[in-house]
C-alpha positions in Angstrom: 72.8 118.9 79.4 75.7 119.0 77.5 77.4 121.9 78.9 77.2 120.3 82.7 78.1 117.2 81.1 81.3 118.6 80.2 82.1 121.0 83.5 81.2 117.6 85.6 84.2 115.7 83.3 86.8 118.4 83.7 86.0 118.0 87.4 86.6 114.1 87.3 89.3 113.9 85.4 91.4 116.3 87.2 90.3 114.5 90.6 91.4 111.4 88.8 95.0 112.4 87.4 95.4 113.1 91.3 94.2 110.0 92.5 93.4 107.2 90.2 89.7 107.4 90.3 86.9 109.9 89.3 85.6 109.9 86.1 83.5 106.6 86.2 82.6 108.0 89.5 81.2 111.4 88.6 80.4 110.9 85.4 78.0 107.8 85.7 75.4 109.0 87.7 75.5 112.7 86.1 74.8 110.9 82.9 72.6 109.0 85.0 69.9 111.1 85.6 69.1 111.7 81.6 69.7 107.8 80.2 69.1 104.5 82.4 72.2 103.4 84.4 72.8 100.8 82.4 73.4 102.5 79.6 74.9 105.8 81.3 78.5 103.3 82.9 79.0 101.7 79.1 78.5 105.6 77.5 81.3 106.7 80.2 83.8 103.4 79.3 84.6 105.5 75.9 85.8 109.4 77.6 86.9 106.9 80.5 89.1 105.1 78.2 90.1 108.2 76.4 91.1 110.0 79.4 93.4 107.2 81.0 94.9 106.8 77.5 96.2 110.3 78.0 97.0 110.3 81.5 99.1 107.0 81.1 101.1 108.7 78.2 102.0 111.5 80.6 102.7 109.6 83.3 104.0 106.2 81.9 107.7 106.2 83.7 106.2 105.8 87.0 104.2 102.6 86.2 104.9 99.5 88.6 105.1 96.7 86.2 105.1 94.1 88.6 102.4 95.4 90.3 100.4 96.0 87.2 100.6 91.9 86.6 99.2 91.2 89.5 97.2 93.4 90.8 96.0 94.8 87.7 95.4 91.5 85.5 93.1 90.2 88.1 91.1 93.5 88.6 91.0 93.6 84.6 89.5 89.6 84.7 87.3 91.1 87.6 86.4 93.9 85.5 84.9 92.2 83.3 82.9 89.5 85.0 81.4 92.4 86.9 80.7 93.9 83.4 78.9 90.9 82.1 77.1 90.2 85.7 75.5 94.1 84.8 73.4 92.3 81.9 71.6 90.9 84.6 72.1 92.4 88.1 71.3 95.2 89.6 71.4 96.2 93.0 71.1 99.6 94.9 71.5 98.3 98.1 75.2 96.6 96.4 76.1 100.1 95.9 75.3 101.4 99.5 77.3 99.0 100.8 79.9 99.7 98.5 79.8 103.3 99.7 79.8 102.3 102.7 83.2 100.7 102.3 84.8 103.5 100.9 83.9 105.4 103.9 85.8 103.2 105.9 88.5 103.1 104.0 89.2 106.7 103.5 88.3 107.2 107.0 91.0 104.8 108.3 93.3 106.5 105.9 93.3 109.8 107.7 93.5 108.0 111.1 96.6 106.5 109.6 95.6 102.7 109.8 95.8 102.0 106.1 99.6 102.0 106.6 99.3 99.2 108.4 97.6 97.4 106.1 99.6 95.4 103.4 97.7 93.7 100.6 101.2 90.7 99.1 101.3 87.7 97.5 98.3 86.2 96.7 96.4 88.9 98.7 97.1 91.3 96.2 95.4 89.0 93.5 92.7 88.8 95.8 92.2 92.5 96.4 92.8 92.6 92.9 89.5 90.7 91.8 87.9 91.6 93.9 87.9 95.7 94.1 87.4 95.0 90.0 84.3 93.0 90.1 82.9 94.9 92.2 83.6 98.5 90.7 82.7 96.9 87.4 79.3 95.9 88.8 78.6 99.4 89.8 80.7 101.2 87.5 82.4 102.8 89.9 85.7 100.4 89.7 88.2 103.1 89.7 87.4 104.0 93.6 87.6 100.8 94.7 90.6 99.9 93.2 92.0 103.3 94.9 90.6 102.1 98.0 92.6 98.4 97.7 95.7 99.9 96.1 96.2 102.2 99.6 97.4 98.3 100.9 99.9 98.0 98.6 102.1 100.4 99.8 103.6 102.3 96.6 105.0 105.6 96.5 102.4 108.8 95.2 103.4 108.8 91.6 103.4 105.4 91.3 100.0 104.6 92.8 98.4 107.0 90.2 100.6 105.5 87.5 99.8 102.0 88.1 96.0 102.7 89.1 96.2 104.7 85.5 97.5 101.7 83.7 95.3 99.0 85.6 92.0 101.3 84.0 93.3 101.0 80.6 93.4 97.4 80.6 90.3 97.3 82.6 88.7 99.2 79.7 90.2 97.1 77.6 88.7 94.2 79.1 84.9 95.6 79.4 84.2 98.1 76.8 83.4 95.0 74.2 80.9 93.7 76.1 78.8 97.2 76.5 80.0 97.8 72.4 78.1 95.2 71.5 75.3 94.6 73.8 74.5 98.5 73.7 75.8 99.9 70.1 72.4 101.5 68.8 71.9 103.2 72.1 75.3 104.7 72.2 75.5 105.8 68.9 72.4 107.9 69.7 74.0 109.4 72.3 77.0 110.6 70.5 77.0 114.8 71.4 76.9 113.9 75.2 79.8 111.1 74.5 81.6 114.0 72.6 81.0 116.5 75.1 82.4 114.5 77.7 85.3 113.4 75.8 86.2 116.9 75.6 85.7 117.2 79.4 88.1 114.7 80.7 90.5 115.4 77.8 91.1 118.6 79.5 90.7 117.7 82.8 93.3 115.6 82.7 95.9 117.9 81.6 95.4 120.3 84.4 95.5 117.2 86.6 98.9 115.7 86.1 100.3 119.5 86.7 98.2 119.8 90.0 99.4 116.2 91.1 102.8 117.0 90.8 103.2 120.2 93.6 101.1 117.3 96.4 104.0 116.8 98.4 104.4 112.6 99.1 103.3 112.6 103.2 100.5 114.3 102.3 99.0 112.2 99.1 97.6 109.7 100.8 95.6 112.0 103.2 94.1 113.7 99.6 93.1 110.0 98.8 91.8 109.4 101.6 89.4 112.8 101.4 88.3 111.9 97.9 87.5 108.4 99.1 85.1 109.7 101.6 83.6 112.4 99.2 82.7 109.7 97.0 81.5 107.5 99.7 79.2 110.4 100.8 78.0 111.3 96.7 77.0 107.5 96.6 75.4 107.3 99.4 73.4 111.0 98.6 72.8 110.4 95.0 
């Protein structure tokens, strides 16, 4: 368990230093099939948190600050609500439908209409929320938040940047209420913790390097393919 823990953490962290999202994505429901779900998106918070730690130190000039207090504040606050709303709710057919929507979105990337889509003003407080929630529900946040962020229309290195620094104060925001609500359980899981720890750590560094020979016109198009892959793996799973 432990050894494809950690091969399955190198492969989402380097997905996620090219596009904002992974680890939560892959991770959960790999740990999912050996602990309850429940328990497997709080276990992932901690190499999550880790791992966007890192990649925001290596990538920190490119951060859109403005951005970051809009967009990111409100999918933080969404974040959470969808991390307390997991103490009580559950719902497959929430996450079908959320695969469903990333589908649509990565699909309308490659057929170019996600350039014509422009999330300003209050809208991005909105898309915000709402793409946090959500993710935060399912613990699969980082995906959607790629999904919304393709409206905003920021340049390659600073939609990973900002996407990077929008999970750290996401994590911030909902790995208290998983600490304390499921502390015995996590501390019995420690090795696989470890293990993937050491996964993304990794992952991540060979991820920043591939990210920066994607040349600009095409990053969007790569998004847009990992959006569907995950849309697919959700939908499979």
């Amino acid at each position: 368990m432990l050894s494809l823990l950690s091969l399955v953490a190198v492969c989402a962290a380097l997905i996620a230093a090219i596009a904002g999202f992974g680890i939560g994505s892959l991770l959960t429901p790999a740990l999912a099939v050996y602990v309850p779900a429940k328990l497997a998106v709080a276990a992932v918070s901690i190499p999550h948190f880790l791992a966007t730690g890192y990649r925001l130190w290596l990538i920190r000039s490119h951060v859109d600050f403005q951005l970051l207090k809009s967009f990111g504040a409100m999918s933080a606050a969404g974040g959470l609500a969808g991390a307390l709303a997991t103490l009580w709710l559950s719902s497959r057919a929430l996450e079908v439908v959320l695969a469903a929507l990333l589908l649509l979105v990565g699909f309308g990337g490659l057929a170019g209409r996600t350039k014509k889509l422009r999330f300003e003003g209050v809208w991005a407080w909105v898309a915000g929320a709402v793409s946090g929630f959500l993710g935060g529900l399912v613990g699969n946040q980082g995906g959607l938040r790629a999904g919304a962020m393709m409206g905003l229309g920021v340049s390659r290195d600073a939609f990973v940047a900002t996407a990077t620094a929008t999970g750290i104060v996401v994590d911030a925001a909902r790995m208290p209420v998983y600490l304390v609500s499921q502390w015995d359980e996590l501390l019995a899981l420690w090795p696989a913790i470890a293990a993937m720890s050491a996964g993304v750590l990794a992952g991540t560094y060979w991820g920043v390097a591939v990210l920066k020979r994607i040349p600009e016109r095409r990053f969007m198009q790569v998004v847009s393919v990992l959006l569907i892959g995950l849309g697919a793996w959700l939908l499979a799973k």
